[in-house]
C-alpha positions as CSV (number, residue, x, y, z in Angstrom):
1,X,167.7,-78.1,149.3
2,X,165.0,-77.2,151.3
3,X,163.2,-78.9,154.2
4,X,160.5,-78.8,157.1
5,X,161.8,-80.2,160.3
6,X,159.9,-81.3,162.9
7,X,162.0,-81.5,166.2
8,X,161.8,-82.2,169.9
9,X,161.3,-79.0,172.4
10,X,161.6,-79.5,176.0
11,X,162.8,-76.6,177.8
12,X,164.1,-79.1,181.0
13,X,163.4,-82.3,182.3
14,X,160.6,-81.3,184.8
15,X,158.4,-79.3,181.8
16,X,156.9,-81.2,179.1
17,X,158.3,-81.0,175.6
18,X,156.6,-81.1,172.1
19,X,157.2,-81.3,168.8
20,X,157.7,-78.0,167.3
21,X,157.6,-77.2,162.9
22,X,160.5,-75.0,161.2
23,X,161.9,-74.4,157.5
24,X,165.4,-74.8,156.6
25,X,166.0,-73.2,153.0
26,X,169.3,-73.5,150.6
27,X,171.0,-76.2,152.5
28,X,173.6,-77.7,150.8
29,X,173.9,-81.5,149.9
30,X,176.8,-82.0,151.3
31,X,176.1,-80.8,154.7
32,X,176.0,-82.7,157.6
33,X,172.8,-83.3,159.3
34,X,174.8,-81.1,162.7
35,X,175.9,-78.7,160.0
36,X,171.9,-78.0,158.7
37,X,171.1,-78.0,162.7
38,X,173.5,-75.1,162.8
39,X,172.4,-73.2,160.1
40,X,168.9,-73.5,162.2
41,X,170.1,-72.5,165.4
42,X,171.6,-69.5,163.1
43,X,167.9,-68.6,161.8
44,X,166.6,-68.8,165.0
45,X,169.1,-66.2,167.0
46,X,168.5,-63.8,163.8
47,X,165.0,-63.8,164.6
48,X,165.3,-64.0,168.1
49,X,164.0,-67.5,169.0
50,X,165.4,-70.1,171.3
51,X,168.6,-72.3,169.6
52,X,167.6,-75.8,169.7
53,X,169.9,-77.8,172.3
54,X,171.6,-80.5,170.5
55,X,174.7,-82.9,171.6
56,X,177.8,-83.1,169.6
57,X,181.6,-83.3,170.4
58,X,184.0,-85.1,167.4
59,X,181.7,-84.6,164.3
60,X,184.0,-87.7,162.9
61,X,181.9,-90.3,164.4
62,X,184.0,-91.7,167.0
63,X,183.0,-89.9,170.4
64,X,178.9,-91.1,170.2
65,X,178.2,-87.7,171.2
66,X,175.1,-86.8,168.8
67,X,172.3,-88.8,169.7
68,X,169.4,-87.7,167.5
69,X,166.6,-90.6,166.3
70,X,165.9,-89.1,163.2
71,X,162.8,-90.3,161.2
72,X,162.4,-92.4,163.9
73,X,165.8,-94.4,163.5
74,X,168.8,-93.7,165.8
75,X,171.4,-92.1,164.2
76,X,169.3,-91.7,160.6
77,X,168.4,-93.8,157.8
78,X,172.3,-94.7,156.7
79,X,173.8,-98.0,158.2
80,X,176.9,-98.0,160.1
81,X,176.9,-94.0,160.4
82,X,176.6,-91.6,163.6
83,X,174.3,-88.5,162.8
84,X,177.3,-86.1,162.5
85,X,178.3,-88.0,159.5
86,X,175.2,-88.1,158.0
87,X,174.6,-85.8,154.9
88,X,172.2,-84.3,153.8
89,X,172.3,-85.6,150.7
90,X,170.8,-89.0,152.0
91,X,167.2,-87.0,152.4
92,X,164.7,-85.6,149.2
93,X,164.5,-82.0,148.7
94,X,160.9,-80.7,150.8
95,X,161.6,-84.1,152.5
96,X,159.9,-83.7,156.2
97,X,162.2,-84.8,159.0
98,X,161.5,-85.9,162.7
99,X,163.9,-85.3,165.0
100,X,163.8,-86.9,168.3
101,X,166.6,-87.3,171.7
102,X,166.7,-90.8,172.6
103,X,163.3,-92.0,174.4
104,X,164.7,-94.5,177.2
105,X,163.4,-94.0,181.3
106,X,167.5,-94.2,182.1
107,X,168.2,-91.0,179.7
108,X,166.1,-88.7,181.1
109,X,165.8,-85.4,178.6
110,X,167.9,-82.5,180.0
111,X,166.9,-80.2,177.2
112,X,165.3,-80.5,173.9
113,X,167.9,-83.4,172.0
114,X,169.9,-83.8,174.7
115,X,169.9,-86.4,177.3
116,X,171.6,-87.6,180.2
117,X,173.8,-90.6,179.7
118,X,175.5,-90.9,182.6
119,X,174.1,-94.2,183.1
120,X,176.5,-96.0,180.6
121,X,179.2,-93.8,182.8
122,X,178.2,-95.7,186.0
123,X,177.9,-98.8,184.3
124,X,181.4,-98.5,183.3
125,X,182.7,-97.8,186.4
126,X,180.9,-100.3,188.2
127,X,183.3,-103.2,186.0
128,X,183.8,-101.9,183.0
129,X,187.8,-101.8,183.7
130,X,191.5,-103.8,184.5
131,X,192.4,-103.3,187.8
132,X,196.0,-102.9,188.4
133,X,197.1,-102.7,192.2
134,X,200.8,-102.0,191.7
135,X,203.6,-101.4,189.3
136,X,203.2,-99.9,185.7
137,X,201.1,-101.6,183.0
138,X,203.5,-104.3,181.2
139,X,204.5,-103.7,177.6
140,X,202.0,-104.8,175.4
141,X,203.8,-107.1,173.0
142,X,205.1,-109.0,176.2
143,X,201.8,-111.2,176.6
144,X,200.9,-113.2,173.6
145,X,197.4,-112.8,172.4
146,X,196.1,-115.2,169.6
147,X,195.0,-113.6,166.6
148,X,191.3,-114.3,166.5
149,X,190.8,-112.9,170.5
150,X,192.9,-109.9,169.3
151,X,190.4,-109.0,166.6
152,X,187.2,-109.4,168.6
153,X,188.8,-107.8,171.2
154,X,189.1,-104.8,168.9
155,X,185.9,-104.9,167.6
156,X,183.9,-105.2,170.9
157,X,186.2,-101.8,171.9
158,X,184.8,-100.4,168.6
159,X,181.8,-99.3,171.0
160,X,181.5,-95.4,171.1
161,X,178.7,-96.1,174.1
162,X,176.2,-93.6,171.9
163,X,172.9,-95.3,173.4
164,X,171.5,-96.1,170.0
165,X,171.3,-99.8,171.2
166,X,169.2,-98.6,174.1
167,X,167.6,-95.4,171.7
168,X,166.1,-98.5,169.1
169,X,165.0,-101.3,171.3
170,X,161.5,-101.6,172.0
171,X,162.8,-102.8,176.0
172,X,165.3,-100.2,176.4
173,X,168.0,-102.7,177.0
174,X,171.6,-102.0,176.9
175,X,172.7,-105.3,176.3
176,X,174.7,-104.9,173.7
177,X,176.6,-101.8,175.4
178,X,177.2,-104.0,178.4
179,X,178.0,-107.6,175.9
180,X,180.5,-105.1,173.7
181,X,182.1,-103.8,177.4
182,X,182.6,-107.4,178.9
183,X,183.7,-109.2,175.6
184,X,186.4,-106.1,175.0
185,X,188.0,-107.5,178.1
186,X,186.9,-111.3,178.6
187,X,189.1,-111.9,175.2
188,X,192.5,-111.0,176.5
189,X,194.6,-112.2,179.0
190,X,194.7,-109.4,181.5
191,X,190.6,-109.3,181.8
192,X,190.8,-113.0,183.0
193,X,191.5,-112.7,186.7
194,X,188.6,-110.5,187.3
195,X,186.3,-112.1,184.2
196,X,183.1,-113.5,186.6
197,X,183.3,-110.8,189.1
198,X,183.4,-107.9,186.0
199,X,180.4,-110.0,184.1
200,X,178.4,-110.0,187.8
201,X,178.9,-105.8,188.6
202,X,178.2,-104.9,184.5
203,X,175.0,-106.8,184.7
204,X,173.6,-105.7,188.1
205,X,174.7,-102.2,187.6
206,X,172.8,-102.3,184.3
207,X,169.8,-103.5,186.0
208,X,169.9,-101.1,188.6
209,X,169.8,-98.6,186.3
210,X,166.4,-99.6,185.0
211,X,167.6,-100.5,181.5
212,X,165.3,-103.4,180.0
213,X,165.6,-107.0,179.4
214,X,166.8,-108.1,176.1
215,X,164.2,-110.2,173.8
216,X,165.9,-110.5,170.5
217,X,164.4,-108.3,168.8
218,X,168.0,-107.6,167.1
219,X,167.0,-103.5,166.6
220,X,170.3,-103.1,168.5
221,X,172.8,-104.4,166.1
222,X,170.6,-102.6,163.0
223,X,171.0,-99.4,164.8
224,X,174.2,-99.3,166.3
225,X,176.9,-97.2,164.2
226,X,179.6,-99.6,165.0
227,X,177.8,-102.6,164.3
228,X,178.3,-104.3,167.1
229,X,177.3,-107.8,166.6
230,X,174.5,-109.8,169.1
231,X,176.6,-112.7,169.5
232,X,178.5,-110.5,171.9
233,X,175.5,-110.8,174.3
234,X,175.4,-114.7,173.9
235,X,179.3,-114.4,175.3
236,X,178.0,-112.2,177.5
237,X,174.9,-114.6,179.0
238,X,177.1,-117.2,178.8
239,X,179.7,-115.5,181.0
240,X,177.0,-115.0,183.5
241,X,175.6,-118.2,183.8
242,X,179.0,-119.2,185.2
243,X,179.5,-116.5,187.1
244,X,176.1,-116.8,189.2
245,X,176.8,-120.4,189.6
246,X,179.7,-119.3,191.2
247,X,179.4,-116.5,193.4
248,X,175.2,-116.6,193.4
249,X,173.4,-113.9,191.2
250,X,173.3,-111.8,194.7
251,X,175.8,-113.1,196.7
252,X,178.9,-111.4,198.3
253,X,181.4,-111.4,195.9
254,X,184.8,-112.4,197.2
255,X,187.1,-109.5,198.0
256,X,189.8,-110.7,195.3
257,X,190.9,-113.3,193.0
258,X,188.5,-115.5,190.6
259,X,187.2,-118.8,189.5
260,X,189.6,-120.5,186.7
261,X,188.3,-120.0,183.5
C-alpha cells in the first residue's frame, strides 16, 4: 500500500510549525499506523532528513501515549482504538492522511506530534488520589463493595488520560478526564471521606489550567478510546453542586474530614 501523508512540523514550541507532504511506499496492511510512522522516520534518516517527533510508549493501547488526530479525528477513524492499534488496513491504498498533535492552549506542542500533557499530571495530583495518613492500605476483600459501584468504579479507571477528550472538543474541555478521575473514586468506600474536597481541587485545578467549559457537544465520549461515558460528568456536576454548597466554590477548604454523604 502506498500513501501521501501530510503531517505536522514544528521544530519547538516558540517556532511556528506547518504542514509538510511525504510518500510512504510498500507498507503493509497490517501495520500499525506507529509502525508506517517508523518506516518514515527510516526514509527520512536514509536520505538525511529530520525524523518526525512522534509520542509512543505501550503500543497495546493502554498507556495513552500516542496522541496523533489523524484525518482530523483523535486517535483515527476506528472507534474504541488508540492510534498504536490502528492498522493500516483501516485506510485506501494512495489514501491521503493528515496527521496532526492535539490542538488544545493547555498542550502546548513541544515538537512536531508531540505535546506537553503535564496538565492532566497536575490535575491528578491536585485530587486525583486516597490519602492514607498511617498504617498500610487494608486488604481489599475486607470492605464490601456492591456490585454495580464495583463495575463503574472499574470503568471510570478504564481512563488511559490520552487527551483525546480535550484533542476532539470544540472547548477544549477535559471534563470527561476529570468526571472519569472523580467517579473512579466517589464509587467506593475509601474515596468517601475526602469525596467534596477531591470534587472541589479536580475542578479548580482543571480550570486553572485553562481547559474549556463543557457544552455537550458529546465529541468526548465519540473520541475517547476507552469510551468513557458522559454521564460520568453529570456525577461529576452533581458532586460539585454539593460540594460548593458546602465549603463555597472559593472558600477555604477545611483542613480534614468531610460532609456526610
Amino acid at each position: 500500500m502506498n500513501f501521501k501523508l501530510v503531517v505536522w512540523r514544528q521544530p519547538r514550541e516558540s517556532e511556528p510549525g506547518r504542514m509538510v507532504e511525504y510518500d510512504v511506499e510498500e507498507i503493509s496492511p497490517d501495520m500499525s499506523f506507529l509502525e508506517m510512522l517508523d518506516v518514515l522516520n527510516e526514509d527520512l534518516t536514509v536520505t538525511g532528513g529530520e525524523p518526525v517527533a512522534f509520542d509512543h510508549d505501550c503500543r497495546e493501547g493502554i498507556c495513552g501515549m500516542c496522541s496523533l488526530v489523524i484525518n482530523g479525528v483523535p486517535h483515527g477513524p476506528e472507534r474504541a482504538t488508540t492510534a498504536c492499534q490502528l492498522h493500516m488496513r483501516h485506510f485506501k491504498d494512495g489514501e491521503t492522511i493528515t496527521i496532526e498533535p492535539w490542538r488544545a492552549r493547555p498542550f502546548p506542542v513541544i515538537r512536531d506530534l508531540v505535546v506537553d500533557r503535564r496538565a492532566f499530571d497536575r490535575i491528578v495530583q491536585a485530587g486525583g488520589y486516597i490519602s492514607t495518613n498511617t498504617g498500610s492500605a487494608p486488604d481489599a476483600n475486607a470492605i464490601p463493595v456492591p456490585k454495580d459501584n464495583a463495575e463503574t468504579a472499574f470503568q471510570a479507571a478504564e481512563c488511559i488520560g490520552c487527551g483525546a477528550c480535550v484533542a476532539a472538543c470544540p472547548n477544549a474541555s477535559a471534563m470527561l478526564f476529570v468526571a472519569a478521575k472523580a467517579q473512579h473514586f466517589a464509587r467506593l468506600p475509601q474515596g468517601q471521606p475526602e469525596r467534596t474536597r477531591r470534587t472541589i481541587n479536580l475542578v479548580e485545578a482543571m480550570d486553572r489550567e485553562g481547559f474549556g467549559a463543557c457544552t455537550n457537544h458529546y465529541e468526548c465520549m465519540a473520541a475517547c478510546p476507552k469510551e468513557i461515558p458522559t454521564s460520568f460528568i453529570s456525577d461529576l456536576n452533581r458532586d460539585f453542586v454539593k460540594a460548593a454548597a458546602h465549603h463555597g466554590r472559593f472558600g477555604t477548604l477545611p483542613p480534614q474530614g468531610d460532609i456526610e454523604e
